[in-house]
KEKE-309207 format. One line per field, with one value per atom (N, C-alpha, C): residue number from 1; residue in three letters; x, y, z. Coordinates in steps of 0.001 Angstrom, whole numbers, plus 500000, padded with zeros to 6 digits. Example, Ala and Ser with C-alpha at 12.3 -4.5 7.8 and 13.67 -1.06 7.14 Angstrom:
2
i: (1 | 1 | 1 | 2 | 2 | 2)
aa: (ala | ala | ala | ser | ser | ser)
px: (513190 | 512300 | 513200 | 512850 | 513670 | 512900)
py: (494310 | 495500 | 496700 | 497750 | 498940 | 500030)
pz: (507800 | 507800 | 507800 | 507080 | 507140 | 507870)
END
This chain:
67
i: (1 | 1 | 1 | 2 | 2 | 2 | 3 | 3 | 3 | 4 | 4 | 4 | 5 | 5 | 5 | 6 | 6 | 6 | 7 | 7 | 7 | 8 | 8 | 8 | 9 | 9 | 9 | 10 | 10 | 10 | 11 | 11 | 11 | 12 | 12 | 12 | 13 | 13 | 13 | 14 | 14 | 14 | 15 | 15 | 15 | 16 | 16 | 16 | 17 | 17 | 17 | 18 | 18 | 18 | 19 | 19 | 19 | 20 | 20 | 20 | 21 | 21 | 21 | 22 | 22 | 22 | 23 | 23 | 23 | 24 | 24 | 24 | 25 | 25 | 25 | 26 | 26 | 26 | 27 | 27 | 27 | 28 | 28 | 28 | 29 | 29 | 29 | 30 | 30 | 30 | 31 | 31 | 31 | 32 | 32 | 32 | 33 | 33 | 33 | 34 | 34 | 34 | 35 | 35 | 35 | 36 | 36 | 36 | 37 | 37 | 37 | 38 | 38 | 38 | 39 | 39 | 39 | 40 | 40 | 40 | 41 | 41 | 41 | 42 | 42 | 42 | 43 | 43 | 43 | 44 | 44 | 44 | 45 | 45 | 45 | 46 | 46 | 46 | 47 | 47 | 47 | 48 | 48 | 48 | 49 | 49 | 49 | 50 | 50 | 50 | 51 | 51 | 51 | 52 | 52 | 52 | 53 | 53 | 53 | 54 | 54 | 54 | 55 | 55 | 55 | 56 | 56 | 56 | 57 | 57 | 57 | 58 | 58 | 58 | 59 | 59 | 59 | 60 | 60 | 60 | 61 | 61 | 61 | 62 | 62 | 62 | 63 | 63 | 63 | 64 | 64 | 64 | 65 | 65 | 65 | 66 | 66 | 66 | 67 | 67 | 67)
aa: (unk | unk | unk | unk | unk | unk | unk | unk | unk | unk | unk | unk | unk | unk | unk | unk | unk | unk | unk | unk | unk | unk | unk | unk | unk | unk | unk | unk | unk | unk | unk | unk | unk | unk | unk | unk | unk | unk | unk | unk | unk | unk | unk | unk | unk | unk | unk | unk | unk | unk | unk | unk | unk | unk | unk | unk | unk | unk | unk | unk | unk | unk | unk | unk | unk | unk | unk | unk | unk | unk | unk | unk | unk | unk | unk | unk | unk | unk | unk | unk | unk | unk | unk | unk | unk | unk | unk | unk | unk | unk | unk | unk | unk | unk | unk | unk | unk | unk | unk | unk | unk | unk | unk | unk | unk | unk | unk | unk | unk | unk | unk | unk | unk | unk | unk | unk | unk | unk | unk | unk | unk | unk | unk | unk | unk | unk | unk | unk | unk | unk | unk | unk | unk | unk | unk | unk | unk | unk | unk | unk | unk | unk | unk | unk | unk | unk | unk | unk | unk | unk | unk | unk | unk | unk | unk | unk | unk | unk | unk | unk | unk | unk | unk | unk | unk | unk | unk | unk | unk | unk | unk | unk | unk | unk | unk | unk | unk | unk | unk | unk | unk | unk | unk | unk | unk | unk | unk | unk | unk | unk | unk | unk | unk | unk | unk | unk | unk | unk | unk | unk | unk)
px: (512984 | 512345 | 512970 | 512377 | 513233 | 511854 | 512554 | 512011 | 511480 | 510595 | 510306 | 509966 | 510369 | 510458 | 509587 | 508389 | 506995 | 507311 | 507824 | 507779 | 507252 | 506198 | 505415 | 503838 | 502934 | 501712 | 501500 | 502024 | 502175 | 502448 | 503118 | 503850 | 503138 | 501928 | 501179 | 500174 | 499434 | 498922 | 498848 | 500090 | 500603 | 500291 | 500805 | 500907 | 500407 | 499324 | 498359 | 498236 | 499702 | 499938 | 499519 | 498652 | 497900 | 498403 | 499715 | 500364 | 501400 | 502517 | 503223 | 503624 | 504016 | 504535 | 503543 | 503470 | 502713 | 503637 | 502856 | 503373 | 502958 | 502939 | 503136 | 503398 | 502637 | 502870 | 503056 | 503720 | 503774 | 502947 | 503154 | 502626 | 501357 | 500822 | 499033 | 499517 | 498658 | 498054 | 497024 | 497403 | 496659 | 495763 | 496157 | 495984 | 495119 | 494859 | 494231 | 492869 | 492276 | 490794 | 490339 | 489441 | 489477 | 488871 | 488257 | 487653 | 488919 | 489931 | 491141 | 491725 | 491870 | 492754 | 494068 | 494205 | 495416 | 496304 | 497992 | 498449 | 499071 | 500187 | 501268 | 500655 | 500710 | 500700 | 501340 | 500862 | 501107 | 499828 | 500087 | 499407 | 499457 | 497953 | 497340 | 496627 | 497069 | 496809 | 495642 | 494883 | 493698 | 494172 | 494569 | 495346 | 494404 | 494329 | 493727 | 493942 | 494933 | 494975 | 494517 | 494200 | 493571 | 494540 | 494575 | 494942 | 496867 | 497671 | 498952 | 499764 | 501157 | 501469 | 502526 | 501810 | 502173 | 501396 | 500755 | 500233 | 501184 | 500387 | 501088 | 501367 | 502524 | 503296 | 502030 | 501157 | 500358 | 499209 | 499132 | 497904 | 499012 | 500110 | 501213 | 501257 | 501065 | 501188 | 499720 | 499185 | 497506 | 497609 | 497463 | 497669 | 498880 | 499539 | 500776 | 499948 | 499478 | 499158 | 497907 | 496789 | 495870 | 495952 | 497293 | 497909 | 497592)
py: (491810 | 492959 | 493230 | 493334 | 493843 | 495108 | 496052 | 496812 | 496863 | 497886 | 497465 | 498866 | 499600 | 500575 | 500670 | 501658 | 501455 | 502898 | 502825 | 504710 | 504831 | 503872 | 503884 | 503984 | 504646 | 504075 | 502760 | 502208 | 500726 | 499864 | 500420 | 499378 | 499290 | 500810 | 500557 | 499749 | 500008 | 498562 | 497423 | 497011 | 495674 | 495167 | 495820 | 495589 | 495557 | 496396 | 496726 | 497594 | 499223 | 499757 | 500878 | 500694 | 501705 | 503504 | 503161 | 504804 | 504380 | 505219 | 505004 | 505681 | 505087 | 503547 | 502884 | 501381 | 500681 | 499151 | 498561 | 497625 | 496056 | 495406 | 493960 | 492998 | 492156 | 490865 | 489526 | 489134 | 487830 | 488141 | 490166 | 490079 | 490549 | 490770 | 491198 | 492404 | 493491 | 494627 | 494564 | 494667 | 494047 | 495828 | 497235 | 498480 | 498279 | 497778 | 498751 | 497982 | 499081 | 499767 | 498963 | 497920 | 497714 | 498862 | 499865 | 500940 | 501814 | 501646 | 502713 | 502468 | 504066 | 503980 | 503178 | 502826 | 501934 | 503572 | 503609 | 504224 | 505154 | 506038 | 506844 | 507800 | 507602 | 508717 | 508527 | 509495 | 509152 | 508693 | 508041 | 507460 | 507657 | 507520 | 508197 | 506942 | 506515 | 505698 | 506270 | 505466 | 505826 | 505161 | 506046 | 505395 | 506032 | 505722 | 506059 | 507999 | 508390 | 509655 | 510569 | 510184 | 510249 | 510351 | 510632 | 510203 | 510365 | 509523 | 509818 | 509205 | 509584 | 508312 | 506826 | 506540 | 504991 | 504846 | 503452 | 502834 | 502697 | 502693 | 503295 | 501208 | 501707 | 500433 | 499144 | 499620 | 498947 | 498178 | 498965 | 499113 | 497176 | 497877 | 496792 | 495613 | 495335 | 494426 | 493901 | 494202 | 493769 | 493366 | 493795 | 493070 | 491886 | 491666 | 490226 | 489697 | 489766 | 488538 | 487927 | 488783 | 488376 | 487446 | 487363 | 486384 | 485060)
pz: (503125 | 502547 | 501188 | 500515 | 498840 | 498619 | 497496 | 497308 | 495238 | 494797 | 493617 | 493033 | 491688 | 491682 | 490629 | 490777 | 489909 | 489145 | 488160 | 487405 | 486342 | 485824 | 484377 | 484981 | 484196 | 484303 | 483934 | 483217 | 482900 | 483652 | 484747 | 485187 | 486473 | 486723 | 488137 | 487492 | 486228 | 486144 | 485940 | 485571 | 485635 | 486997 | 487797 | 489092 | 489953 | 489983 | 490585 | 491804 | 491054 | 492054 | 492535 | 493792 | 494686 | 495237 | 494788 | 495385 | 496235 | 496585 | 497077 | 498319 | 499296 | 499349 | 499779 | 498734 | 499480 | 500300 | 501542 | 501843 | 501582 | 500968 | 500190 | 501490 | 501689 | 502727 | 501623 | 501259 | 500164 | 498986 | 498624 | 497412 | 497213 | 498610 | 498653 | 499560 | 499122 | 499573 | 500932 | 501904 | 503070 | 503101 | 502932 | 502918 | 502094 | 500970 | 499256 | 499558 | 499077 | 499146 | 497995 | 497413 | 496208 | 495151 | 495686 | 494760 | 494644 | 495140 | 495227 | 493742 | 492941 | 491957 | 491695 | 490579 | 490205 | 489591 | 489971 | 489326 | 490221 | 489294 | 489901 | 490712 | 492217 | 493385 | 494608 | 495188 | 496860 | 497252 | 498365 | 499348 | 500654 | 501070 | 502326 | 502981 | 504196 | 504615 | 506036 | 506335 | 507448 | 508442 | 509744 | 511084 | 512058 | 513349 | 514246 | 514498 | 514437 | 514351 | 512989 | 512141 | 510827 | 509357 | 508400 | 507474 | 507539 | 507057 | 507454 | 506293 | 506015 | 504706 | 505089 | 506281 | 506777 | 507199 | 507143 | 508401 | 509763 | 510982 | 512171 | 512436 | 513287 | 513825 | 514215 | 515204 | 515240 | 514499 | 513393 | 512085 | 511372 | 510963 | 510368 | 511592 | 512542 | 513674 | 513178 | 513557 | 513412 | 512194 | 511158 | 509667 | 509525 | 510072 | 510232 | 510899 | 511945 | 513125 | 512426 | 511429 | 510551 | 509305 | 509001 | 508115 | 508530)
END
């Protein structure tokens, strides 16, 4: 796990960053919406109990085993 610290508008679009935190599998956004804004926020993720700011344990299980 390494972490990456996004504090420019520049640097969320360089990057192509969705809000924070987001989680990265080899670099891809398995979460991001492609209509979802690029750029400095929080993030709201859609889990079975409704909007939350993680994906729930299982949401992240299901997205690995889809790799």
């Amino acid at each position: 796990m390494s972490r990456h610290l996004v504090d420019t508008v520049e640097e969320a679009v360089r990057v192509g960053f969705r809000g924070s935190p987001s989680i990265l599998f080899d670099g891809v956004d398995p979460f991001a919406q492609e209509d979802a804004p690029v750029g400095l926020a929080c993030r709201r993720y859609v889990t079975p109990d409704g909007f939350a700011g993680a994906p729930t344990v299982d949401q992240l299980r299901d997205k690995l085993r889809s790799l």
